[in-house]
C-alpha positions as CSV (number, residue, x, y, z in Angstrom):
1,X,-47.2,-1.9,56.6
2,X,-45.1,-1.4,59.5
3,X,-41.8,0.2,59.0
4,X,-42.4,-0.1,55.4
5,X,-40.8,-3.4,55.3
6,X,-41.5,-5.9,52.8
7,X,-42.9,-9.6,53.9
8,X,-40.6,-12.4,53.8
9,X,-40.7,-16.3,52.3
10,X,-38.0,-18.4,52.8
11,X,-37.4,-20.8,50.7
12,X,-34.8,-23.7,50.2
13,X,-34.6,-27.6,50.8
14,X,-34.6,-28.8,54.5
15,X,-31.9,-29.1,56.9
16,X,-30.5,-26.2,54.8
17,X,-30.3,-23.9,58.0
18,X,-33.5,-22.0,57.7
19,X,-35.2,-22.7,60.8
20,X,-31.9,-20.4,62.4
21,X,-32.5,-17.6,59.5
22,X,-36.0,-17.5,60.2
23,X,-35.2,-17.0,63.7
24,X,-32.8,-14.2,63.7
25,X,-35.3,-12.5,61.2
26,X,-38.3,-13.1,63.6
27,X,-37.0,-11.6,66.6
28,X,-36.4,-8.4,64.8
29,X,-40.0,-7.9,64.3
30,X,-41.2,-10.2,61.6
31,X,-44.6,-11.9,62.4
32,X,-44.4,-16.0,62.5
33,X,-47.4,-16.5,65.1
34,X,-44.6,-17.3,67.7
35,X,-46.7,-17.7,70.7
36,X,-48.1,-20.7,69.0
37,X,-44.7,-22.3,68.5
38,X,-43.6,-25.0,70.6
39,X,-40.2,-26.7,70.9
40,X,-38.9,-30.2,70.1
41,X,-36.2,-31.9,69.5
42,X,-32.8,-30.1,68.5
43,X,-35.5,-26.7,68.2
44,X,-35.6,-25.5,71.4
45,X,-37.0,-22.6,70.4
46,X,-39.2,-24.0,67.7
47,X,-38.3,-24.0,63.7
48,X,-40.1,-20.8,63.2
49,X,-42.9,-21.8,60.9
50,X,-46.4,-20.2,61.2
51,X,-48.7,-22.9,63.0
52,X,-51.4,-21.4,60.6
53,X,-49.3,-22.1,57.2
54,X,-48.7,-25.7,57.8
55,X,-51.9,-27.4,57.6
56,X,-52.8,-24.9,54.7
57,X,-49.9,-26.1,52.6
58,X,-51.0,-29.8,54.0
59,X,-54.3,-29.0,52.7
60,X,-53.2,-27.4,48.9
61,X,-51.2,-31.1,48.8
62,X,-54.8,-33.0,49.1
63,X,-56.6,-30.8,47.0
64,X,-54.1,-31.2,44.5
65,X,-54.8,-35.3,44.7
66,X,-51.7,-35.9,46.7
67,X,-53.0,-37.5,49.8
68,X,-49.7,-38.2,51.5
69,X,-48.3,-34.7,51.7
70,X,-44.7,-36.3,53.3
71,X,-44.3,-38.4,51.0
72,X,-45.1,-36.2,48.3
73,X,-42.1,-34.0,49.2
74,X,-39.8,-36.0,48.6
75,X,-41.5,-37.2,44.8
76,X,-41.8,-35.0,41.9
77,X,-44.9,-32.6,42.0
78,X,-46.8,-31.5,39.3
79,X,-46.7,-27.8,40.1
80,X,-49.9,-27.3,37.7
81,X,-52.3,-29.0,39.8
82,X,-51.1,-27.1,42.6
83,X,-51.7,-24.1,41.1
84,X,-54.7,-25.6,39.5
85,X,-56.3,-26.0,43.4
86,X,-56.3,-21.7,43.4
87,X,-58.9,-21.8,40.5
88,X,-60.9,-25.0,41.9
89,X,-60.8,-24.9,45.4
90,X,-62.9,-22.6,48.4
91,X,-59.8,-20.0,48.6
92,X,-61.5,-18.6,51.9
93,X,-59.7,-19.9,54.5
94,X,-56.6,-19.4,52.3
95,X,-57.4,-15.4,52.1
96,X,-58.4,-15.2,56.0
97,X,-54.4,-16.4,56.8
98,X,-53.2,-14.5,54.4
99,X,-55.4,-11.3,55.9
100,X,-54.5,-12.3,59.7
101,X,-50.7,-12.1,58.2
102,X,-51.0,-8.5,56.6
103,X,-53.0,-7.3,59.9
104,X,-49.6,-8.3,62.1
105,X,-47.0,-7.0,58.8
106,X,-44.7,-7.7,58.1
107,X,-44.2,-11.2,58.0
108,X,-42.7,-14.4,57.6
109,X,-43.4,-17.8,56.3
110,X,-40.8,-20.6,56.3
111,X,-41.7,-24.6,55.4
112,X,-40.0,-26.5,53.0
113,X,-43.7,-27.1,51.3
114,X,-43.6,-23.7,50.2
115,X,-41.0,-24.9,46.8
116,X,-44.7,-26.6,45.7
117,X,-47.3,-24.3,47.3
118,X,-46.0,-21.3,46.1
119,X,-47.1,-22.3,42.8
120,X,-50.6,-21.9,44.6
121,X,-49.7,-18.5,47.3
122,X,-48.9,-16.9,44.2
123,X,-52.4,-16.0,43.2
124,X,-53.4,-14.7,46.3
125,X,-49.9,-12.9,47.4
126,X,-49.0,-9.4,46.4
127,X,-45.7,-10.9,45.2
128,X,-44.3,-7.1,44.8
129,X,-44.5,-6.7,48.6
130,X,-42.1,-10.0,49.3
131,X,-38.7,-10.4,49.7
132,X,-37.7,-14.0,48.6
133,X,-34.7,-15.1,50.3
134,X,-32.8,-18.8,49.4
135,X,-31.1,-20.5,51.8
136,X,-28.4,-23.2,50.1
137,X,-26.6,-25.3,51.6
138,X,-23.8,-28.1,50.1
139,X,-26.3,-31.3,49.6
140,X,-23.8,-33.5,51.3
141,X,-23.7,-31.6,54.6
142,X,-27.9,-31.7,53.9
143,X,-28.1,-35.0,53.7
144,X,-25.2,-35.7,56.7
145,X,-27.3,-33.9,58.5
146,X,-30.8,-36.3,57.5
147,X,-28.4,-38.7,58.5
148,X,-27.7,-37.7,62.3
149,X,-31.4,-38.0,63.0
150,X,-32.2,-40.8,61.5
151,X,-31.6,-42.1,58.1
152,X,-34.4,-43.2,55.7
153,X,-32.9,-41.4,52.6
154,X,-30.1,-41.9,50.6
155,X,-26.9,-39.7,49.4
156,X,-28.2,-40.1,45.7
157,X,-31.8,-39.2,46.5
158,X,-30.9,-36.4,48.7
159,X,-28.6,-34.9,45.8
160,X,-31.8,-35.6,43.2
161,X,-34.0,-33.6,45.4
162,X,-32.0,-30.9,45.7
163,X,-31.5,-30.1,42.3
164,X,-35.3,-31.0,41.3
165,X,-36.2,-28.2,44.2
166,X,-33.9,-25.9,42.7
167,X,-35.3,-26.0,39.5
168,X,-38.9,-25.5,40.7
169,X,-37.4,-22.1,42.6
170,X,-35.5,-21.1,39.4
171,X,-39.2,-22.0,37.5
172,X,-41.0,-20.3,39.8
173,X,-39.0,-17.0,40.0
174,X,-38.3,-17.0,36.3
175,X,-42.2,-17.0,35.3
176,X,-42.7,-14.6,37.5
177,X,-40.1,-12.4,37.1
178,X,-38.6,-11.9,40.5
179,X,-35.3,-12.5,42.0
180,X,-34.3,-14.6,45.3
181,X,-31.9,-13.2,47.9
182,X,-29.3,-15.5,48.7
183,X,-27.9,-16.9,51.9
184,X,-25.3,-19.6,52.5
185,X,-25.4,-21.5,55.4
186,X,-21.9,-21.1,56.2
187,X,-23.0,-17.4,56.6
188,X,-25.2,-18.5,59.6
189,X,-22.5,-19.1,62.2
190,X,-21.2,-15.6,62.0
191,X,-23.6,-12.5,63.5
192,X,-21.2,-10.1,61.7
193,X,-21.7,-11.9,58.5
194,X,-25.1,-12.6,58.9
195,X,-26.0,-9.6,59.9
196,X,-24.5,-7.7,57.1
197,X,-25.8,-10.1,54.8
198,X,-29.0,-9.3,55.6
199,X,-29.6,-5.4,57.5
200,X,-29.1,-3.9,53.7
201,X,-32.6,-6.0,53.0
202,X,-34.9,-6.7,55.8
203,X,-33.2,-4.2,57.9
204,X,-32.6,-6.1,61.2
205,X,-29.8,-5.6,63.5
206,X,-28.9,-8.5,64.9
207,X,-27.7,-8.0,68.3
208,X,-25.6,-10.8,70.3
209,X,-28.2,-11.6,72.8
210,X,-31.0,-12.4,69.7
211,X,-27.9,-14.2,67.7
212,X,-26.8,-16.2,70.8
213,X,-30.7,-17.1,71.7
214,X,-31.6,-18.8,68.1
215,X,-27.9,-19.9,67.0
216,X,-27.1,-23.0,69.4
217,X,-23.9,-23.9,68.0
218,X,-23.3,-26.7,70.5
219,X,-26.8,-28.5,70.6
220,X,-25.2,-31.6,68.6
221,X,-22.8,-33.2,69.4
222,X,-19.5,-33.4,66.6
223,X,-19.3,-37.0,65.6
224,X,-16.4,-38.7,64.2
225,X,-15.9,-39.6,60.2
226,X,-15.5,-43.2,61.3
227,X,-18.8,-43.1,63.7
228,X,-21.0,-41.6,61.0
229,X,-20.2,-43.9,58.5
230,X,-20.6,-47.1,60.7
231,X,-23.8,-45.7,61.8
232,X,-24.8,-44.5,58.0
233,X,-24.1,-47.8,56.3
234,X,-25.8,-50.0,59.6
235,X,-28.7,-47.9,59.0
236,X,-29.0,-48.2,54.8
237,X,-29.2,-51.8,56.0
238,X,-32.5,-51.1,58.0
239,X,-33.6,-48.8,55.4
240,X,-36.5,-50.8,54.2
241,X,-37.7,-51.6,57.5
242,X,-37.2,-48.1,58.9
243,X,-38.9,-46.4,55.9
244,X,-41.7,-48.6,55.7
245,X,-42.3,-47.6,59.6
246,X,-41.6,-43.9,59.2
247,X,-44.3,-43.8,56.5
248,X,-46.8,-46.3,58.0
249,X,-47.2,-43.9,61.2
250,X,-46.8,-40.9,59.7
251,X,-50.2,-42.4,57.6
252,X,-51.6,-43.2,61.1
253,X,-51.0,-40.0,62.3
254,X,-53.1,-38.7,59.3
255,X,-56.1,-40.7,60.0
């Protein structure tokens, strides 16, 4: 292993800030497939997931009988059948990802997918050689920040995910008897803090040009308490309408 430094998963609800930790961690020499990335919106630089990972984790959903894998996040999971798909399923293409990953070690994997799938990775990681990091982040700011893009979820269902995701993290780390690093959000817009926070375990050193290329602390613009609410409650009003559309395309885009 390069540098003798453990592999990393990320794990943690979305919009919690770990597109910007995986980042910082990737451009000290933590594999993530970069070259495949590509930007979009408010990621100029990408969200630092593995290209590779995504459709696997897609995949482990299906196999595991649930054949809307967004929708499926945001539903309880039966964690069993995920696991169950390591004992039933071709594990093949599964292995040859994980084999191109330890060929380019050490590195990273970050998608919010990975509070189910891990339940299936775990049978085919060397869970010894990982360093588990949490990102959390206060589930109002989470949702706020669902919110600013475009709302199809509510303040209550946010809050119920967010705990339900713990839980499967707490689950999944107690069975297996390992311990998460933690990182707060708030830690993010610091380098100092950041960086301390994390040289002691993945041993980067984050210097101001990588901090300054991933951490774009302007790219949204600050909206007023009075804006987001108008906007919020106008859009629980389309909610039906704008949910039904978000899942009937993303369906679409499936087939």
């Amino acid at each position: 292993m390069k540098n003798n430094k453990k592999n990393i998963i990320i794990i943690g609800h979305g919009r919690a800030g770990s597109s910007i930790l995986a980042g910082l961690i990737s451009r000290n020499g933590y594999y993530i497939n970069k070259e495949a990335i590509k930007a979009r919106k408010n990621y100029p630089h990408g969200d630092f997931e593995n290209p590779d990972l995504i459709p696997l984790n897609e995949a482990i959903f299906q196999s595991a009988g649930y054949k809307y894998t967004m929708k499926a996040l945001y539903k309880k999971v039966n964690t069993e059948c995920i696991e169950a798909v390591a004992k039933q399923c071709d594990i093949k293409k599964y292995q040859n990802f994980i084999n191109t990953c330890n060929s380019n070690a050490p590195w990273l994997w970050k998608d919010p997918r990975l509070i189910f799938t891990i339940f299936f990775w775990k049978h085919l990681l060397d869970l010894k050689n990982i360093h588990f990091i949490l990102i959390n982040r206060d589930p109002y700011q989470i949702f706020k920040s669902y919110a600013k893009g475009s709302i199809i979820f509510t303040k209550k269902e946010i809050f119920k995910w967010y705990q339900y995701r713990l839980e499967l993290i707490e689950k999944f780390l107690a069975e297996n008897n390992l311990k998460a690093f933690q990182i707060d959000y708030a830690q993010l817009w610091q380098r100092d803090t950041i960086n301390t926070a994390l040289s002691g375990l993945t041993g980067t050193d984050i210097s101001e040009v990588d901090y300054n290329y991933i951490v774009k602390k302007n790219i949204k613009k600050k909206e007023s308490g009075i804006s987001f609410l108008l906007r919020y409650y106008f859009g629980i009003f389309l909610l039906p309408v704008r949910r039904t559309y978000h899942y009937v395309k993303a369906w679409h885009n499936k087939s």
